[in-house]
C-alpha positions in Angstrom: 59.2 39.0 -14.4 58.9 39.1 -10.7 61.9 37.6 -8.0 59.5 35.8 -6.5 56.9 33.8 -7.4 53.4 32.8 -6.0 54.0 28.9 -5.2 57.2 30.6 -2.8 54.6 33.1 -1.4 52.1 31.0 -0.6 54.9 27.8 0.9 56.4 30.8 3.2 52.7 31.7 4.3 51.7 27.8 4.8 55.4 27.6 6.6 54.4 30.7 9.1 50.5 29.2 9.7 52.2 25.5 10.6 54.3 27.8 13.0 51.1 29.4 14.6 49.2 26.5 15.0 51.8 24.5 16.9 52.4 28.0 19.0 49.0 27.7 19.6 48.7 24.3 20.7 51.0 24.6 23.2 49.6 27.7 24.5 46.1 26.3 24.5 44.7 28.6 21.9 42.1 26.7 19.5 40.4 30.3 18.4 44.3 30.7 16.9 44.0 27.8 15.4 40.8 27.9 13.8 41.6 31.3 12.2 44.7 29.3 11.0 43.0 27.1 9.2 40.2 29.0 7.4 43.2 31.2 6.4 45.6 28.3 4.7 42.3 27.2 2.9 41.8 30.7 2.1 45.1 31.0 0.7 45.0 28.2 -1.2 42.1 28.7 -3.2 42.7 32.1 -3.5 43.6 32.4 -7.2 40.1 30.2 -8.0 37.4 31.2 -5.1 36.0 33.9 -7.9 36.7 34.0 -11.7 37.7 37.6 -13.2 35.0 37.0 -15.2 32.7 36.9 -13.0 31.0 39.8 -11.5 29.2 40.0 -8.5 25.9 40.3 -9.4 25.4 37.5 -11.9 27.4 35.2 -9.1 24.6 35.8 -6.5 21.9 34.1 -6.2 17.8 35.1 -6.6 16.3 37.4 -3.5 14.3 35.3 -2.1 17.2 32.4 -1.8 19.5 35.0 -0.1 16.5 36.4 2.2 15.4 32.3 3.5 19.9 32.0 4.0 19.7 35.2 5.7 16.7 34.2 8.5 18.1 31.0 8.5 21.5 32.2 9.5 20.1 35.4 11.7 18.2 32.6 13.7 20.9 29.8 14.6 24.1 31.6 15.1 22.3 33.2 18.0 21.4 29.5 18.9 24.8 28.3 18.6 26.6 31.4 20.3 24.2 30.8 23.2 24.7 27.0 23.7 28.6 27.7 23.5 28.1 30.0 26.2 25.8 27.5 28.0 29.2 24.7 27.6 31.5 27.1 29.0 29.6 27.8 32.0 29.2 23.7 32.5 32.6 23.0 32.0 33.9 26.4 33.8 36.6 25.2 36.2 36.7 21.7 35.6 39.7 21.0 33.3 42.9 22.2 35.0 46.0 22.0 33.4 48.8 21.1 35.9 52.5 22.0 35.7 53.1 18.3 35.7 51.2 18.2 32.6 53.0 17.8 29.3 51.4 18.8 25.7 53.6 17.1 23.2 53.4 17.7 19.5 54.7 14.6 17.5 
């Protein structure tokens, strides 16, 4: 039916994210990285995260379970975004990379 099929797809987009990610690491970039991962995993459930079937509704849960996930959630990401600020303002200036030093990839 089609040229190309969805195993090929999804190989060339795993091929191009293995690409990024070792870009990234020798550029230093972990945010890069990160995205590249939640997007492989993304990818690879794709076809399976949400049955047709399935609408949205009857896949969420009651009120008051999302309302407890949504204070929960509205309470520590502020947490965590603070304390990640609070590292980078430790750590500021203390890891320097040299131009005798090597990242190697094995």
């Amino acid at each position: 039916m089609y040229a190309v099929s969805i195993p090929s797809i999804v190989a060339e987009a795993m091929i191009l994210l293995n690409n990024i990610v070792i870009w990234s690491l020798r550029k230093g970039y972990s945010v890069i990285i990160s995205l590249a991962a939640f997007t492989a995993v993304t990818i690879g459930y794709y076809p399976f995260m949400i049955p047709a079937s399935i609408e949205l509704t009857s896949a969420a849960s009651s009120s008051k379970t999302l309302i407890f996930m949504l204070s929960g959630i509205g309470f520590f990401i502020p947490v965590m975004l603070i304390y990640s600020g609070y590292q980078y303002l430790v750590f500021r200036g203390k890891v320097k990379m040299d131009a005798h030093t090597e990242i190697s990839i094995e």
